[in-house]
C-alpha positions as CSV (number, residue, x, y, z in Angstrom):
1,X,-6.4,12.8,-36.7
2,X,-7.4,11.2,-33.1
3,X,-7.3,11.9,-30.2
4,X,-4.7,9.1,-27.8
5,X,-2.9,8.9,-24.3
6,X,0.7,8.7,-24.7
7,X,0.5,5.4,-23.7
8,X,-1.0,4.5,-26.8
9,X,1.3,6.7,-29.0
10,X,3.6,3.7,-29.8
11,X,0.6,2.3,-31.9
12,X,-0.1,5.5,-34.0
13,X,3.6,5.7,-35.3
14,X,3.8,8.5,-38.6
15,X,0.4,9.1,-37.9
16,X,-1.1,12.6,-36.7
17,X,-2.3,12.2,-33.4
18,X,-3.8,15.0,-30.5
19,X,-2.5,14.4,-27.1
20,X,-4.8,16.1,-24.3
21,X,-1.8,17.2,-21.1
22,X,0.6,19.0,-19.5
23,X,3.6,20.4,-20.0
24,X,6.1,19.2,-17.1
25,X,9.1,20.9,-18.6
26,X,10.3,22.8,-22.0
27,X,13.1,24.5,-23.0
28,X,14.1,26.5,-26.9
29,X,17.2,26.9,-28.7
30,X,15.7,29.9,-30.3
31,X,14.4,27.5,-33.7
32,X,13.5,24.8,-31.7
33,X,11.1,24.0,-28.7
34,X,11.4,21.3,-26.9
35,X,7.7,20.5,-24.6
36,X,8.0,17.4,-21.8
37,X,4.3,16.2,-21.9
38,X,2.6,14.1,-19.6
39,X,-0.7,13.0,-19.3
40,X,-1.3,10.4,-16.3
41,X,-0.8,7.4,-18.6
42,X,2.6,8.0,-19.7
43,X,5.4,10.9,-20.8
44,X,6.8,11.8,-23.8
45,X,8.5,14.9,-25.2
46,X,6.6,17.2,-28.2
47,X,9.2,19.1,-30.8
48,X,7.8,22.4,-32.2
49,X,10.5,23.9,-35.3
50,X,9.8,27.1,-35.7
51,X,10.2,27.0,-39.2
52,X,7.4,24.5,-39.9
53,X,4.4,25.9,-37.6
54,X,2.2,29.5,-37.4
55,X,3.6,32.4,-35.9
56,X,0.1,32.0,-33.2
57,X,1.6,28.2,-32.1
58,X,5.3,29.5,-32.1
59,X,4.1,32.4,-29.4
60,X,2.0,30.3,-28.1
61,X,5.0,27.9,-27.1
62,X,7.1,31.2,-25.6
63,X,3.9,31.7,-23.6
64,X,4.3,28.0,-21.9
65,X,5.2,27.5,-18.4
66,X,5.4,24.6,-16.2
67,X,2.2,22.9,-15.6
68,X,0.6,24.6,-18.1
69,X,-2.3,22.3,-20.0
70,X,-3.1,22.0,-23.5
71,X,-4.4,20.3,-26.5
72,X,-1.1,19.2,-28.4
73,X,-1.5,17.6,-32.4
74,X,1.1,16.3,-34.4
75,X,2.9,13.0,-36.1
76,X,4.2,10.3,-33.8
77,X,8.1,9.5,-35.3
78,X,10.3,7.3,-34.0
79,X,13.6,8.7,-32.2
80,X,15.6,5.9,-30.4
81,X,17.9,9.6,-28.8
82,X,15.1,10.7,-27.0
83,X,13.9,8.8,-23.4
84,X,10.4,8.1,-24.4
85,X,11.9,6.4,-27.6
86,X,9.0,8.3,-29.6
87,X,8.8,12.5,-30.3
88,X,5.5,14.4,-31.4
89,X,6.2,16.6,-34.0
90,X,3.9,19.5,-33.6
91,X,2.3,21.3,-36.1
92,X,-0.8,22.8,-33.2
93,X,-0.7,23.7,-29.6
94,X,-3.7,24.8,-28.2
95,X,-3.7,26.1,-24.6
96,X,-5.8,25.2,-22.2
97,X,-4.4,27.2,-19.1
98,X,-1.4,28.7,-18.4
99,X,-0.2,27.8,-14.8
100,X,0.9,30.0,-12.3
101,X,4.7,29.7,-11.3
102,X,4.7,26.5,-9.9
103,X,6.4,26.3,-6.6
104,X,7.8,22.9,-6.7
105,X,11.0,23.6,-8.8
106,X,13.7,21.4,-10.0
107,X,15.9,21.5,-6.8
108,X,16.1,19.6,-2.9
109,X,12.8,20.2,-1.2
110,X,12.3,19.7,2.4
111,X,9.9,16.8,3.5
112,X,7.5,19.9,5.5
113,X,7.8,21.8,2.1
114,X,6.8,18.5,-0.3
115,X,4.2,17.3,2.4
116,X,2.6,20.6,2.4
117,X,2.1,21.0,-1.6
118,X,1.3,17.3,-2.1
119,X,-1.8,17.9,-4.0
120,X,1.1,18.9,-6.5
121,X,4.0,16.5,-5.5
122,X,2.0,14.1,-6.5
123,X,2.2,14.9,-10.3
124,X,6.0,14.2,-10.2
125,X,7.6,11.1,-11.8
126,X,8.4,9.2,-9.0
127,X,5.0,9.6,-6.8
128,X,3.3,8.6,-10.0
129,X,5.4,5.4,-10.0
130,X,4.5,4.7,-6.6
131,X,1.0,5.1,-7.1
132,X,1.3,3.1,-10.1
133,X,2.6,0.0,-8.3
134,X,0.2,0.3,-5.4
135,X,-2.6,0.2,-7.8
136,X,-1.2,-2.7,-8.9
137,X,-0.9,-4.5,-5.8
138,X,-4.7,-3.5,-5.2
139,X,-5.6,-5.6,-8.2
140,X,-3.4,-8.4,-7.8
141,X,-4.5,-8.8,-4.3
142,X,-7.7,-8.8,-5.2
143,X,-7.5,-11.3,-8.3
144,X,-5.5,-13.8,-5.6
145,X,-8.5,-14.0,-3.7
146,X,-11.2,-14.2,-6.7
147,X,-8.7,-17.0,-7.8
148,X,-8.7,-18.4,-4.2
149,X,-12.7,-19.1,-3.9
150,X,-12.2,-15.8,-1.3
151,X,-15.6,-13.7,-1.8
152,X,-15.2,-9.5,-1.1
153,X,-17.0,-8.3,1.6
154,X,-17.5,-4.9,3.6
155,X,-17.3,-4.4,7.0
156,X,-18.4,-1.0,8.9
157,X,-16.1,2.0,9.5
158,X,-18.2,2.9,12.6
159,X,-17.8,0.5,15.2
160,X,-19.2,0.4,18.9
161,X,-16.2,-1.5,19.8
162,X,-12.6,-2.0,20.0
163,X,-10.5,-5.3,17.8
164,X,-7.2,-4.2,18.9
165,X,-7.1,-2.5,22.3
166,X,-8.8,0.7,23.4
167,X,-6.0,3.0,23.8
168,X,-5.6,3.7,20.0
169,X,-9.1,4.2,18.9
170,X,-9.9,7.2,17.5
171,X,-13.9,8.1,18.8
172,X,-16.7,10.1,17.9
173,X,-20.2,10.6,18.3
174,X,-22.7,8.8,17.3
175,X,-26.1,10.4,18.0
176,X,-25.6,10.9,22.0
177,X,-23.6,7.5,21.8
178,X,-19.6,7.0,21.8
179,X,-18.6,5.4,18.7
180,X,-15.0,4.6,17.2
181,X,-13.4,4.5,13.6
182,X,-12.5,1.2,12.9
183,X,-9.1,-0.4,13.7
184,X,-9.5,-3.4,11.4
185,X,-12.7,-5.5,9.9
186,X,-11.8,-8.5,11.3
187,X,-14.5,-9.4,13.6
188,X,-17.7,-8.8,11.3
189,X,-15.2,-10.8,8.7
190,X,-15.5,-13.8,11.1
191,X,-19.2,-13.8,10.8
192,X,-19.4,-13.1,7.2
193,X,-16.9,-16.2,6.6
194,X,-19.8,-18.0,8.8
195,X,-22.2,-17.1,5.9
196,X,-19.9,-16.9,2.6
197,X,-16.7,-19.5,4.2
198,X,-13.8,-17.6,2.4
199,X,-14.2,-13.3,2.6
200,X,-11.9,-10.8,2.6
201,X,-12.5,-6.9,2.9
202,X,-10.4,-4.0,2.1
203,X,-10.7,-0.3,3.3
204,X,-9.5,2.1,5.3
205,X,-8.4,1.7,8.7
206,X,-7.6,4.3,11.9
207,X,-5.0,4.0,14.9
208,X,-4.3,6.8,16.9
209,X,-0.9,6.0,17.6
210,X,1.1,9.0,18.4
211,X,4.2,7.6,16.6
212,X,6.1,9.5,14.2
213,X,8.2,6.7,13.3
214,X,8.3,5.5,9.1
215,X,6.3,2.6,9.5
216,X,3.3,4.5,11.1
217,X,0.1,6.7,9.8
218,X,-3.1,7.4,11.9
219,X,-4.9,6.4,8.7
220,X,-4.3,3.7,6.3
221,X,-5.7,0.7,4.1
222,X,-6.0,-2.3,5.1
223,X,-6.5,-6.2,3.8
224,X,-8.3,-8.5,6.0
225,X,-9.4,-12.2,5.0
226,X,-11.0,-14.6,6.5
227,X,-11.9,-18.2,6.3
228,X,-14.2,-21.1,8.3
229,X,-12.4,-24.4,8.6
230,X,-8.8,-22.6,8.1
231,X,-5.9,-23.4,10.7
232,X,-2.9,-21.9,11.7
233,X,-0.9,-24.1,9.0
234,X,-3.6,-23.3,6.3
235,X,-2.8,-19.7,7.0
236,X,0.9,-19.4,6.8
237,X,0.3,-21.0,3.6
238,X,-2.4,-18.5,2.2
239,X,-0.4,-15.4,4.0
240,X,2.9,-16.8,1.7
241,X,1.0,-17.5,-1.8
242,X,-0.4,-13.9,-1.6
243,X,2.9,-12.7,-0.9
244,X,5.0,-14.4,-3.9
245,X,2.1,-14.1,-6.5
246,X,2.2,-9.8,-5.3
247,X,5.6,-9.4,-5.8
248,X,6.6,-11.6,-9.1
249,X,3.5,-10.1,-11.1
250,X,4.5,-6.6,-9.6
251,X,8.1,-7.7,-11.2
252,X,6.3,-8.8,-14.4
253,X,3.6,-5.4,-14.6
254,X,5.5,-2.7,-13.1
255,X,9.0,-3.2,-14.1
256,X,9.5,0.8,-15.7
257,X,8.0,2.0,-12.6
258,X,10.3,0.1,-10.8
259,X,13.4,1.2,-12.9
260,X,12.3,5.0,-12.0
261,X,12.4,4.2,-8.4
262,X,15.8,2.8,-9.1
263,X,14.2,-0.3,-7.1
264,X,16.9,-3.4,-7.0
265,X,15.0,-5.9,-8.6
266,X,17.2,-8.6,-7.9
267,X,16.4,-7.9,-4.2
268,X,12.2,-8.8,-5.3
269,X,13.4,-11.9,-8.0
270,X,14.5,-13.3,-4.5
271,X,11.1,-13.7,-3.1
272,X,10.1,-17.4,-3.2
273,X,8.3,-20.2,-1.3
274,X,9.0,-21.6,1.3
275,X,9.4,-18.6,3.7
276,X,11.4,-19.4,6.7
277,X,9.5,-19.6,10.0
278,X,10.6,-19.2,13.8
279,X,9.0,-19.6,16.9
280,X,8.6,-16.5,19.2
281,X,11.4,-18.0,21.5
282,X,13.6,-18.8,18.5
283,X,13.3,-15.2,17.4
284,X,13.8,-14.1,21.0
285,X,17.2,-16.2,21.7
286,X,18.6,-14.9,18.4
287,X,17.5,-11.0,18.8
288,X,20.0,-11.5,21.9
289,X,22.5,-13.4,20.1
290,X,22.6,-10.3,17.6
291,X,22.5,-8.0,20.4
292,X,19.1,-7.0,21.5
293,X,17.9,-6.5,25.0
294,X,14.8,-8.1,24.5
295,X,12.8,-9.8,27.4
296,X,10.7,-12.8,27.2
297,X,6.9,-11.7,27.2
298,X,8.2,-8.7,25.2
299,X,6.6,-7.8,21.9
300,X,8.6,-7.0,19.0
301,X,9.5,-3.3,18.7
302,X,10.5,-1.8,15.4
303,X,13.8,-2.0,15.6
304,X,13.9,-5.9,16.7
305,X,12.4,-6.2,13.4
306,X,14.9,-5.0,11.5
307,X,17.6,-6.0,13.6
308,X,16.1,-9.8,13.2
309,X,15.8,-8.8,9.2
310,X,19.5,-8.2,8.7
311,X,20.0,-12.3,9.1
312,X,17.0,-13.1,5.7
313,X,16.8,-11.6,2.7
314,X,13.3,-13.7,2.4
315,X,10.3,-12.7,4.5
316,X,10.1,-14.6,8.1
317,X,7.1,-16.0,10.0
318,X,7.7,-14.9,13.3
319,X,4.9,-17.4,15.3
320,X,3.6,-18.5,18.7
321,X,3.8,-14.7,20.4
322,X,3.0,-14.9,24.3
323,X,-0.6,-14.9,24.6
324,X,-0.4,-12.2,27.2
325,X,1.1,-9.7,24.5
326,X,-1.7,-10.9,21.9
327,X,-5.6,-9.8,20.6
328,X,-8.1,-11.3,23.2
329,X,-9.5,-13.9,20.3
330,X,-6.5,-15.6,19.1
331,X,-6.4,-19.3,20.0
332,X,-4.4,-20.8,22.1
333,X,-1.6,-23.5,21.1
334,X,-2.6,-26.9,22.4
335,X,0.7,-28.2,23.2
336,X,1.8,-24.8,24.8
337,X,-1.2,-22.3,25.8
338,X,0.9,-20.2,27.2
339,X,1.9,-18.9,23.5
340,X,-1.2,-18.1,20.8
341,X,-1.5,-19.7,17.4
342,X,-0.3,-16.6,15.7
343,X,2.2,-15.2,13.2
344,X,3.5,-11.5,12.5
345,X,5.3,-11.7,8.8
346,X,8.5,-9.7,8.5
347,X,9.9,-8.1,5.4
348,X,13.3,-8.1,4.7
349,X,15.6,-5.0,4.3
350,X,14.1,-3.4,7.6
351,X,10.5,-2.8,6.4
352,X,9.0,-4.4,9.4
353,X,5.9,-6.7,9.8
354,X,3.4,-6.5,6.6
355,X,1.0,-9.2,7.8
356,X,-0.8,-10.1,11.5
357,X,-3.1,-13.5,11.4
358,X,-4.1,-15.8,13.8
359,X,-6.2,-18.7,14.3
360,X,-9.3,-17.4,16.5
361,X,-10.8,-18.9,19.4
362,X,-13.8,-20.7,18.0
363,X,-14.9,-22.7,21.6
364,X,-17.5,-19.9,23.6
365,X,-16.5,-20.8,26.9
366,X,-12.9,-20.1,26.1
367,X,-13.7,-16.9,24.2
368,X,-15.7,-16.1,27.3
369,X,-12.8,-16.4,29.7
370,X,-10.5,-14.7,27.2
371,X,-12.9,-11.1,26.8
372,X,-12.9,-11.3,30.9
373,X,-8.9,-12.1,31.2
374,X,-8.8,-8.9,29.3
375,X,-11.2,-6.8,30.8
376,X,-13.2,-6.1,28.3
377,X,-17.3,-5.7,28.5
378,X,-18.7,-8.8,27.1
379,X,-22.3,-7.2,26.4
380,X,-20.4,-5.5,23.5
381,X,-19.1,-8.4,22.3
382,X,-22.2,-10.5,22.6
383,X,-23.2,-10.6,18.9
384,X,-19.4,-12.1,18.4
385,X,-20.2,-14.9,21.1
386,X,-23.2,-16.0,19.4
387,X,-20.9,-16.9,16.3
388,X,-19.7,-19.6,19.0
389,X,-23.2,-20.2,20.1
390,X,-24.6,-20.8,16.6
391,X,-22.4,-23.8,14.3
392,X,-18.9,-22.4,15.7
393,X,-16.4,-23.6,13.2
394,X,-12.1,-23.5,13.4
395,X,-11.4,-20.9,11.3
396,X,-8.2,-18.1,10.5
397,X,-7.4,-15.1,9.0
398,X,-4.8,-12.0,8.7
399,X,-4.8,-8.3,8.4
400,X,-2.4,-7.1,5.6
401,X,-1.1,-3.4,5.3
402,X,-1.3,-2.1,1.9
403,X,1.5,0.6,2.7
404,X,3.5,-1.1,4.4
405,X,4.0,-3.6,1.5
406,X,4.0,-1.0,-1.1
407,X,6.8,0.6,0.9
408,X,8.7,-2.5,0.6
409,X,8.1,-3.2,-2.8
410,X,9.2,0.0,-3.9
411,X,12.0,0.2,-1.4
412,X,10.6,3.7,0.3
413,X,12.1,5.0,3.3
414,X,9.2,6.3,4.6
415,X,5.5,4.9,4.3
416,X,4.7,8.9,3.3
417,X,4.9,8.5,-0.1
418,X,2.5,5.2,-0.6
419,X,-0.5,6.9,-0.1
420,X,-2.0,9.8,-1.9
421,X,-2.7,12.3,1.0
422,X,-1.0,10.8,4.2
423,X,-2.4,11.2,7.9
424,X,0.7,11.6,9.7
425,X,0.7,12.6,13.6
426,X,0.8,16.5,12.9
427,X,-0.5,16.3,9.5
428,X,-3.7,16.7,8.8
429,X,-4.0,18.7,6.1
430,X,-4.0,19.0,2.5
């Protein structure tokens, strides 16, 4: 006898295997128990006949409730009727605790009710398939950038300055001085690709937006890479790659996972290279074409994304935003400098932007001018100057959000359920 996941069950077929779980859900025809195991790696359903075990395991089965974990050993056999396509004929259950009523039942919950019991929720089928895939994405992001020469770095989480703007920092003190939780990694990334040329990071990340909308958390994870001697061109090009070999191997590695989110794949097997690519006044003329009241200097709210999204069922490079409208250290377009080497990416089906890059403004003097334009004190930046000062190089990067593409990938309506315990504007607990 040995001890397996249920992953592994299909291996040990007509052998006598113990399974260490829980029971999600059982039922008995009087003779017959039926238990619904799980165990993290997989489910499977365990048959106890009453005729065939002790009197102490049958009791022990009418003593089961949901959620309740034991030690469960018996012979795999293969049953093509039941959903697992393998049963565990018991012959010994050995209870490890017997749970409490559990208060997420087998009916509609409300979202307050699920969010408040999520150390729970997240045992159920479909959050375990989410978390599934976003594990995946993790590693496939990461093995895309080991396979790209891109070297993993880490950048602080306590940061005496603002990346992104001031008004959505979340602060704290730092030993009688003001410090903030980082919005992004991207300017200690700039000097690290100074030292190591191609870095990315990946971590969590804070904005204190008060939006409640289903793009939006005040905490979430975040993708930044980096690289000296990259353009805008070289970036798009990186930005795309990442994206098509995410989703296809996601296609490939997940595809139960995706079948229990009821996911249409065929929506995903779409996802290919080249990704189409408009300008910032393109985008802008055909927003009002499709009805949008959109101004020129405006930035893209959410629902011009998705209203832009309805036309693509690729992603889109939305690029050259205003200047005006964009991060102080994004460089200018020679042949227009009114409008900034940049791209926002856009999913389709209304999930929004899932990447930011730029190329950065490598020349000091114009970095200079740019912290004044917007207001910002250049003492603090003054360590990011002298990476102009000392062998200033072109070079790019973009921030991806890790639930924001899960969300898409698993077609979510809200980004909620891609993270394990969400930070949502009133939600702060468990």
């Amino acid at each position: 006898m040995i001890q397996i996941p249920i992953s592994e069950v299909p291996k040990h077929l007509k052998e006598k295997v113990t399974i260490n779980g829980w029971v999600f859900n059982y039922r008995s025809s009087g003779k017959i128990f039926f238990l619904q195991l799980r165990d993290g790696s997989g489910r499977m359903q365990a048959v106890v006949d009453k005729r065939s075990v002790s009197p102490e395991v049958w009791q022990t089965c009418e003593s089961m409730s949901m959620e309740s974990s034991g030690r469960f050993t018996g012979i795999v056999v293969d049953d093509k009727r039941s959903p697992f396509g393998y049963e565990l004929q018991l012959s010994e259950v050995v209870l490890v605790q017997r749970a409490s009523e559990y208060p997420i039942a087998k009916k509609e919950h409300g979202v307050d009710f699920l969010l408040d019991h999520r150390h729970l929720w997240v045992r159920s089928e479909r959050q375990v398939a989410i978390l599934k895939i976003r594990d995946e994405i993790i590693w496939l992001a990461r093995e895309f950038f080991r396979q790209n020469g891109f070297v993993l770095t880490d950048t602080p989480i306590l940061t005496p300055t603002s990346c992104e703007g001031t008004t959505t920092l979340f602060s704290t003190d730092y030993f009688g001085e003001k410090a903030y939780l980082s919005q992004s990694g991207q300017l200690y990334l700039e000097a690290m690709a100074m030292a190591l040329g191609r870095v990315y990071d990946f971590g969590p990340v804070f904005r204190a937006e008060k939006s409640k909308t289903r793009r939006h958390m005040m905490e979430f994870w975040m993708l930044d890479a980096e690289a000296a001697w990259l353009q805008h061109e070289g970036n798009l090009k990186i930005q795309e790659q990442l994206i098509v070999y995410v989703v296809s191997n996601v296609l490939k590695n997940k595809n139960k996972e995706l079948e229990i989110l009821q996911r249409d794949l065929s929506v995903l097997q779409k996802i290919t290279s080249p990704f189409p690519r408009l300008k910032y006044k393109d985008a802008l003329q055909e927003l009002k074409r499709l009805g949008s009241d959109i101004k020129e200097g405006d930035d893209f709210g959410a629902d011009d994304e998705t209203l832009l999204m309805k036309e693509y069922n690729q992603p889109v490079f939305v690029t050259h935003f205003p200047l005006k409208i964009k991060a102080f250290y994004m460089q200018p377009d020679p042949a227009d400098p009114e409008y900034a080497l940049c791209d926002d990416l856009l999913a389709p089906e209304g999930y929004g932007e899932i990447i930011g890059g730029s190329e950065r403004v490598w020349d000091l003097k114009l970095l200079e001018k740019r912290l004044k334009d917007n207001k910002l004190p250049v003492k603090d930046f003054s360590w990011y100057l002298d990476l102009r000062r000392y062998g200033s190089v072109p070079h790019a990067g973009f921030g991806l959000g890790l639930e924001r593409l899960v969300a898409w990938i698993c077609g979510l309506d809200h980004i909620r359920e891609t993270i394990p315990f969400p930070r949502l504007l009133n939600r702060l607990r468990p």
